[in-house]
KOLTOR-57093 format. One record per atom (N, C-alpha, C): residue in three letters; x, y, z. Coordinates in steps of 0.1 Angstrom, whole numbers, padded with zeros to 4 digits, always signed. Atoms other than C-alpha are relative to their C-alpha. Last residue first. Example, Ala and Ser with C-alpha at 12.3 -4.5 7.8 and 13.67 -1.06 7.14 Angstrom:
! residues 2
SER-0009-0011+0000/SER+0137-0011+0071/SER-0008+0011+0008/ALA+0009-0012+0000/ALA+0123-0045+0078/ALA+0009+0012+0000/
***
This chain:
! residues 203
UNK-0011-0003+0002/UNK+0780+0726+1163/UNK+0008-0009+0007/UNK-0004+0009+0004/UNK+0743+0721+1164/UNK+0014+0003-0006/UNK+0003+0010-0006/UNK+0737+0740+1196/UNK-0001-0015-0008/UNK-0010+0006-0009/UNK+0753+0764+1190/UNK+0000-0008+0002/UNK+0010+0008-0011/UNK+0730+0771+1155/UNK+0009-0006+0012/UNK+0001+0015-0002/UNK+0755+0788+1129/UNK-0010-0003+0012/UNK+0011+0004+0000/UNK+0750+0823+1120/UNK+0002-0016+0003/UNK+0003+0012+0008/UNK+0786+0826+1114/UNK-0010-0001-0003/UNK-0005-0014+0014/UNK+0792+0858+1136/UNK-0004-0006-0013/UNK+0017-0009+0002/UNK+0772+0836+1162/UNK+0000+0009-0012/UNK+0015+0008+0004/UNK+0797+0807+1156/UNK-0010+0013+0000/UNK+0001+0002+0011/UNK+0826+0829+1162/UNK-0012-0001-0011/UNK+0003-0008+0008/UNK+0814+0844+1190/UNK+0004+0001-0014/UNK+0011-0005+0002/UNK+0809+0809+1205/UNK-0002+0012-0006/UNK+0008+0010+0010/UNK+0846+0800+1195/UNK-0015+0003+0003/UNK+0001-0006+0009/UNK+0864+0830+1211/UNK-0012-0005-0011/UNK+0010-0012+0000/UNK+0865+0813+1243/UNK-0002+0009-0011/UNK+0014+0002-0008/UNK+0869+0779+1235/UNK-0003+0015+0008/UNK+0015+0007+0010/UNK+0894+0786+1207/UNK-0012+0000+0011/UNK+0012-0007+0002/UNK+0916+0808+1230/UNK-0009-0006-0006/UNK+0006-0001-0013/UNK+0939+0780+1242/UNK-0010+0007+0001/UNK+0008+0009-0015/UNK+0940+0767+1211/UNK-0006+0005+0009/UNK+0018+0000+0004/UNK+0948+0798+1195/UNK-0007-0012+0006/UNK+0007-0014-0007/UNK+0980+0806+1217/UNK-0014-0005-0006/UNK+0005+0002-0016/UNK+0991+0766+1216/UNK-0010+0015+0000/UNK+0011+0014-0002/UNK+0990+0768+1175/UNK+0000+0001+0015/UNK+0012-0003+0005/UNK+1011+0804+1178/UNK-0011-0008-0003/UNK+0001+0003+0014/UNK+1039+0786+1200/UNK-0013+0004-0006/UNK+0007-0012+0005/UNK+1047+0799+1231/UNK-0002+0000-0013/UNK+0002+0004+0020/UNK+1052+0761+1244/UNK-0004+0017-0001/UNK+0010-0008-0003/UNK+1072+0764+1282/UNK-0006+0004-0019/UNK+0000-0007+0016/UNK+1095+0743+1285/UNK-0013+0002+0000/UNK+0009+0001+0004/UNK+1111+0729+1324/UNK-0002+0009-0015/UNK+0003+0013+0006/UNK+1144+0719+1330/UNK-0018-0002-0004/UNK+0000+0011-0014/UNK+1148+0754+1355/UNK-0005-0017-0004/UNK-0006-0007-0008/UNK+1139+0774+1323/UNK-0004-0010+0014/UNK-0004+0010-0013/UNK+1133+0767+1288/UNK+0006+0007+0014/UNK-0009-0006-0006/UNK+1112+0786+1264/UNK+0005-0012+0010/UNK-0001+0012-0011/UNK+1099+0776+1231/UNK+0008+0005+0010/UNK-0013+0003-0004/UNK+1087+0804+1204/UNK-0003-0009+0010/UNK-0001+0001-0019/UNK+1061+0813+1183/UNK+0018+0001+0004/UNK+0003-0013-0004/UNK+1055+0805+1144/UNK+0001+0002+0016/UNK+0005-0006+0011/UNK+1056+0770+1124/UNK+0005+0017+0000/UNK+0015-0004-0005/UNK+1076+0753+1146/UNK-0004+0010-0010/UNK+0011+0002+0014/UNK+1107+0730+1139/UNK-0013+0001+0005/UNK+0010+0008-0001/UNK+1132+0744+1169/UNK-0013-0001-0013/UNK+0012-0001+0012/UNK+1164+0751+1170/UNK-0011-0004+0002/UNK+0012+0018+0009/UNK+1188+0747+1195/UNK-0007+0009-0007/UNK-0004+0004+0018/UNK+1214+0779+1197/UNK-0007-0010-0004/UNK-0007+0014-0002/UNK+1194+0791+1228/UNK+0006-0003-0016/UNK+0001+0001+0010/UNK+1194+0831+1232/UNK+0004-0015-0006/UNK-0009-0001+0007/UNK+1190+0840+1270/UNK+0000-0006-0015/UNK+0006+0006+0010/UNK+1169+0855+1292/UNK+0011-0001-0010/UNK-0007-0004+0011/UNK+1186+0862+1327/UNK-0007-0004-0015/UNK-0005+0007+0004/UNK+1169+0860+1358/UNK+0000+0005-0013/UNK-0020+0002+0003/UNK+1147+0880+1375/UNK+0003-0005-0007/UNK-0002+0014+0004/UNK+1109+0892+1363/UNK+0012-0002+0002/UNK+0001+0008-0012/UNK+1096+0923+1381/UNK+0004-0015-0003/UNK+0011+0006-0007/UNK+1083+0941+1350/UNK+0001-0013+0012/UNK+0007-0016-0005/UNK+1110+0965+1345/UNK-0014-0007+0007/UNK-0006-0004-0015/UNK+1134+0932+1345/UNK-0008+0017+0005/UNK+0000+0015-0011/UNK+1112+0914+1317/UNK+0006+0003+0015/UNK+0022+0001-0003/UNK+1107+0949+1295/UNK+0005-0013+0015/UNK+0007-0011-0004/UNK+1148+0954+1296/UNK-0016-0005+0008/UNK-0005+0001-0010/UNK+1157+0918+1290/UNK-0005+0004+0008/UNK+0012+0010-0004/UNK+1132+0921+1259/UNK+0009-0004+0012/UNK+0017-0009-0013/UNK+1151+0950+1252/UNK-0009-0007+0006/UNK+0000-0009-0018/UNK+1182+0933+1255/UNK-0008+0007+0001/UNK-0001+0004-0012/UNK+1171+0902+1233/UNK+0003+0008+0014/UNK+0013+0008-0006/UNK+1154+0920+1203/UNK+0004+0002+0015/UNK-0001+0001-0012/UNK+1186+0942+1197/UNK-0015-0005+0007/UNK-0014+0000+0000/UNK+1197+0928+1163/UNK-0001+0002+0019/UNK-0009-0015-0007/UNK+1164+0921+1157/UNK+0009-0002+0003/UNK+0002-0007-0014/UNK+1154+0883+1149/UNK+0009+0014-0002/UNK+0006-0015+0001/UNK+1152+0876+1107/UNK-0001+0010+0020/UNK-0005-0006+0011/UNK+1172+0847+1106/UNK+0000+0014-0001/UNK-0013-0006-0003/UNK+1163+0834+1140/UNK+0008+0009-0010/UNK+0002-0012-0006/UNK+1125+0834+1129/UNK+0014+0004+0006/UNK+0012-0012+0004/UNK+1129+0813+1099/UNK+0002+0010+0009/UNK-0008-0011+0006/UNK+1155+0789+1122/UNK-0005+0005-0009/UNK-0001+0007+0014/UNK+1126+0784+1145/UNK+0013+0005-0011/UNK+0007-0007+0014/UNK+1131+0801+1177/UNK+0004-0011-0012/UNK-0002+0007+0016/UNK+1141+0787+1210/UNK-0009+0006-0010/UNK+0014+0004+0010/UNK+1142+0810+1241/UNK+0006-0009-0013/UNK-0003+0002+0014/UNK+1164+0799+1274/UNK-0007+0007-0011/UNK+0008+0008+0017/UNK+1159+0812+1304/UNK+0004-0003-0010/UNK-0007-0001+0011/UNK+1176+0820+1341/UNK-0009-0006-0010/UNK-0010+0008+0005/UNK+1149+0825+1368/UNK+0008+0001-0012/UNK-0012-0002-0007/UNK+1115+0837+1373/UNK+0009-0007-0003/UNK+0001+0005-0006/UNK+1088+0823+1346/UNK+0013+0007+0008/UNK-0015+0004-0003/UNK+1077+0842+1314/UNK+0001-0005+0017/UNK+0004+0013-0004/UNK+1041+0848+1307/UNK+0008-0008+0005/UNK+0016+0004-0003/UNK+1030+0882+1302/UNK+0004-0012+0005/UNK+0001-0010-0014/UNK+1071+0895+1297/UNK-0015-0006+0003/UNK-0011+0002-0009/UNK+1073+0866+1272/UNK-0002+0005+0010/UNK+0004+0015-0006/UNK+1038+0868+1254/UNK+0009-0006+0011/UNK+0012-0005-0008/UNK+1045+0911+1248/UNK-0005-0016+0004/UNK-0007-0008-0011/UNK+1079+0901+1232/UNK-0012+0001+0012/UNK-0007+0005-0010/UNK+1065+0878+1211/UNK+0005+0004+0009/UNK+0010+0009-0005/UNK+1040+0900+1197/UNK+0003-0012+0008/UNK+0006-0005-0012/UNK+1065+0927+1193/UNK-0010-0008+0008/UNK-0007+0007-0011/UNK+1085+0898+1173/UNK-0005+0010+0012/UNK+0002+0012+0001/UNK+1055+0900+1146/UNK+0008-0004+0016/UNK+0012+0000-0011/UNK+1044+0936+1151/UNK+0008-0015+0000/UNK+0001-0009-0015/UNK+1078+0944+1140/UNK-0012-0005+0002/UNK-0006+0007-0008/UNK+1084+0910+1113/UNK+0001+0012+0016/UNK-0015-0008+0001/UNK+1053+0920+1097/UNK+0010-0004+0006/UNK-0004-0011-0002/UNK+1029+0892+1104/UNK+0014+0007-0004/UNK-0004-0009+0012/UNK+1026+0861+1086/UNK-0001+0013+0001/UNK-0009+0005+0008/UNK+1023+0838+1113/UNK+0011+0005-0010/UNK-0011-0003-0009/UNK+1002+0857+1131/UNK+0015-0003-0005/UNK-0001-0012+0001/UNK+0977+0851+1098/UNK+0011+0011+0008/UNK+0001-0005+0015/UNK+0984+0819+1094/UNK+0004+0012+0002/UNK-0008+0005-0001/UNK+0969+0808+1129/UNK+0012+0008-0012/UNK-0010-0010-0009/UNK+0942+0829+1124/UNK+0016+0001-0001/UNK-0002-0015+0005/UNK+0936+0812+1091/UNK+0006+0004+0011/UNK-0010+0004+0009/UNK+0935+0776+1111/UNK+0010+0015-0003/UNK-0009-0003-0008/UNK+0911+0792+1132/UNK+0016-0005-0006/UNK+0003-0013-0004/UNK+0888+0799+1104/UNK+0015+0002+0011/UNK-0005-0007+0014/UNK+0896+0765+1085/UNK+0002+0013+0009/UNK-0009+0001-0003/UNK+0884+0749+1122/UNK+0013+0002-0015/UNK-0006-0007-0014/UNK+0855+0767+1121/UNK+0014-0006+0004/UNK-0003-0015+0004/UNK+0846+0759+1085/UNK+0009+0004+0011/UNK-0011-0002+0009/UNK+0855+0723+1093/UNK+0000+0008-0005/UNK-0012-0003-0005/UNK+0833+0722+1121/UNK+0012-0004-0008/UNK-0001-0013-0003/UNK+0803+0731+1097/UNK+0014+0005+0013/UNK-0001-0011+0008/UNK+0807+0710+1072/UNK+0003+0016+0011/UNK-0013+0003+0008/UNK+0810+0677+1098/UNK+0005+0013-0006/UNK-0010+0001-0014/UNK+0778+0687+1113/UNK+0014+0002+0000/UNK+0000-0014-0008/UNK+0764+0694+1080/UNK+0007+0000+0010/UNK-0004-0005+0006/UNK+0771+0657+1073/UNK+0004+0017-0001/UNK-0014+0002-0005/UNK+0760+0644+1105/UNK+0006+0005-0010/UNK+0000-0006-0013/UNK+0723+0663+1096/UNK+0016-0004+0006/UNK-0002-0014+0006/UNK+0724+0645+1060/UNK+0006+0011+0013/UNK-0016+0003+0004/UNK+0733+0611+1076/UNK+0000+0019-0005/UNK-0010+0001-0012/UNK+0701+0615+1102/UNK+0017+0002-0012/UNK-0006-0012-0007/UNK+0680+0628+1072/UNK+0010+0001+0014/UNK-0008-0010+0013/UNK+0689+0599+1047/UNK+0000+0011+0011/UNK-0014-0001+0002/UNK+0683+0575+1079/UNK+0008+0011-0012/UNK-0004-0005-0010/UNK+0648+0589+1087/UNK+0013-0001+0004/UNK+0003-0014-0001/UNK+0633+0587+1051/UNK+0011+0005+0014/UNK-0006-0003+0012/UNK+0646+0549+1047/UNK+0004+0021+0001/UNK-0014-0001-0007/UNK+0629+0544+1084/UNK+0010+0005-0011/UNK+0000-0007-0011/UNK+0596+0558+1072/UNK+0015+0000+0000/UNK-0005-0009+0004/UNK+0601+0541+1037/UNK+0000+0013+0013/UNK-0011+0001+0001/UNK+0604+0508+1058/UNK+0002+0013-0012/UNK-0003-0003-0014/UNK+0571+0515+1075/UNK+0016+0001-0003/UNK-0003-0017-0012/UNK+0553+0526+1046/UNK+0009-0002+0007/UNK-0007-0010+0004/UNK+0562+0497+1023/UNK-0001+0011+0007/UNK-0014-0004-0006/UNK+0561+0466+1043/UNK+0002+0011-0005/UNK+0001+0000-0016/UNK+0523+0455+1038/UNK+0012+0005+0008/UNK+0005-0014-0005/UNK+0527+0464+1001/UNK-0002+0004+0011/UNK+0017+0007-0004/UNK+0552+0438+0994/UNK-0009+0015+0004/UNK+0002+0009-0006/UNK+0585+0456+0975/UNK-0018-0002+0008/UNK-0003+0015+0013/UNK+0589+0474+0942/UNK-0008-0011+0011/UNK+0013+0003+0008/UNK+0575+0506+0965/UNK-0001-0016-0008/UNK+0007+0012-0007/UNK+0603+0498+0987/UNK-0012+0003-0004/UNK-0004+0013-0004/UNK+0627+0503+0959/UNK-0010-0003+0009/UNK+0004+0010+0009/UNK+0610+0534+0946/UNK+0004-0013+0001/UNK+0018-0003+0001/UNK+0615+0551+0980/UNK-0001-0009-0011/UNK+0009+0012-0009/UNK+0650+0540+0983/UNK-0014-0001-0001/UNK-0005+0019+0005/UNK+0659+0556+0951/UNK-0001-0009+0008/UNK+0004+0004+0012/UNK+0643+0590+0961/UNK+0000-0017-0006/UNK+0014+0003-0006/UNK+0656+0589+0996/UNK-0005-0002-0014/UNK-0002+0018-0004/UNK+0691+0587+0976/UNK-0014-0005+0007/UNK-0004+0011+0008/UNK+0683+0615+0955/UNK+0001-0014+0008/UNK+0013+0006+0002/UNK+0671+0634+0986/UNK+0000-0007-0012/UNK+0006+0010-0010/UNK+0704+0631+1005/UNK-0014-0003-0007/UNK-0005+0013-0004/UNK+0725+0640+0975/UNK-0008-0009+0006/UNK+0003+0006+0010/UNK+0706+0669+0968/UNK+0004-0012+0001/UNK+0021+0001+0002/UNK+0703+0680+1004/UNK+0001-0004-0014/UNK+0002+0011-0010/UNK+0743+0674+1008/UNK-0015-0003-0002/UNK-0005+0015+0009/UNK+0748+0696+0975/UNK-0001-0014+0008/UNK+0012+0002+0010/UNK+0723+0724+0991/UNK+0007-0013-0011/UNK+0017+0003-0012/UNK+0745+0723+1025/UNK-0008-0004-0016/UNK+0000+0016-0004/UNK+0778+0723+1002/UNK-0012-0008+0009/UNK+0004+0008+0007/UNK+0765+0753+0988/UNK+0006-0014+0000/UNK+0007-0005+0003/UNK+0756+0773+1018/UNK+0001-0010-0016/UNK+0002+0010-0008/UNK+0791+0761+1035/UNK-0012+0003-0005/UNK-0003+0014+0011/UNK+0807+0780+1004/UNK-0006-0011+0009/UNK+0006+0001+0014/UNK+0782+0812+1007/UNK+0008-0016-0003/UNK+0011+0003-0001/UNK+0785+0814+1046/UNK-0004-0008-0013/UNK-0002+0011-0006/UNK+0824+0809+1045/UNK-0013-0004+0000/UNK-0005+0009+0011/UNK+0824+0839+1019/UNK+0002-0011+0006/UNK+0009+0005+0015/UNK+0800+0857+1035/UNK+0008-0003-0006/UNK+0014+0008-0005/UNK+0815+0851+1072/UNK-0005-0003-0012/UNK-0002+0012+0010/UNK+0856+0861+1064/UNK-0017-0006+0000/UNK-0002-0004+0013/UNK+0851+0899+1075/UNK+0001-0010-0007/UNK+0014-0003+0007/UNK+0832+0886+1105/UNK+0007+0005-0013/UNK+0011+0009-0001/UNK+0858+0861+1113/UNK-0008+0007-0011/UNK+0000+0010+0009/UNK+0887+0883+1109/UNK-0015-0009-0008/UNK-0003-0007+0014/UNK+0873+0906+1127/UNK+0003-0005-0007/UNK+0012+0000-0001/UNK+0870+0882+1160/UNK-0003+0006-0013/UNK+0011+0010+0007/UNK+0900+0871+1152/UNK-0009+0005-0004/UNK-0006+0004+0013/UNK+0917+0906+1153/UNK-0005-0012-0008/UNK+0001-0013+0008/UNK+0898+0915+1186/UNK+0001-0003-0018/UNK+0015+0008-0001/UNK+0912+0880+1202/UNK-0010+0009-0005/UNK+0006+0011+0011/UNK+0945+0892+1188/UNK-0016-0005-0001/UNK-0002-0007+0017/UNK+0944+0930+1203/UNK+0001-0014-0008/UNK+0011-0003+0005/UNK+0935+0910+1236/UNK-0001+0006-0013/UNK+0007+0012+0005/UNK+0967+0890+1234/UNK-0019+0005-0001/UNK+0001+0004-0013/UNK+0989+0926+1230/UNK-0011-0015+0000/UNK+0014+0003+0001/UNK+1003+0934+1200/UNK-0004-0009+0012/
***
């Protein structure tokens, strides 16, 4: 699976998850607006209690804090849909078949791998289940595509959800399925939002 066939995959994701992210961020919006105008409510009759020369101006400001908290609240609602969303992605690579799953590793190595002798680290989860001949085809691909050095199979371990870790010349290289969506969040993240209907500009 190649990294545009995931940013594809979100993007689908997305819109197949939209009306059910619309409908639950849809009734946390109408339980924030009840909340918020309950409490304008109860300040209102408080500064009615009070002098009459004070009461407009301090149910002005009363009125203009419930909708500032309402508006940070939404705010709040709605980058926590979008980071449920990418969450999921996350998740969802995760929980790939185990052939698309280590082809998708395979296809991040040869794309991204570094000249020289390597290490990879796998979680023990994904060492359990690795192909029998993962490593010499993924030698193969890496030496068809101009890459020298040797890739080799580290006995460390590593505690990661999904991905892999590579080492080579004292340096480590994160191919870990949280770094891959990261790195795409800021470009994928506006056509999230638009799939959303969300406002960009309050996000």
């Amino acid at each position: 699976m190649s990294l545009e066939a995931i940013e594809m995959r979100i993007l689908a994701d997305a819109r197949a998850e939209a009306e059910r992210i619309i409908d639950e961020a849809q009734a946390r919006a109408a339980d924030i607006a009840s909340h918020a105008a309950d409490n304008g409510q109860r300040i209102t009759e408080e500064i009615l209690a009070e002098a009459e020369s004070k009461a407009e101006e301090q149910r002005r400001r009363a009125l203009g804090m419930a909708g500032l908290e309402r508006r940070k609240e939404l705010l709040q609602e709605k980058r926590y849909l979008l980071d449920t969303l990418f969450e999921s992605a996350i998740r969802r690579l995760n929980d790939l078949p185990a052939d698309d799953y280590f082809s998708l590793i395979s296809a991040m190595i040869t794309q991204e791998a570094p000249h020289g002798d390597k290490e990879l680290l796998l979680s023990e989860t994904d060492l359990a289940r690795l192909p029998t001949s993962f490593m010499e085809d993924l030698n193969k691909k890496l030496a068809e595509a101009g890459i020298d050095g040797e890739l080799r199979l580290s006995p460390e371990r590593r505690t990661i959800r999904g991905g892999f870790m590579l080492k080579c010349g004292g340096l480590e290289f994160n191919g870990t399925f949280e770094r891959l969506i990261t790195g795409m969040r800021s470009k994928l993240e506006p056509g999230v939002i638009e799939r959303l209907g969300f406002d960009k500009a309050n996000v």
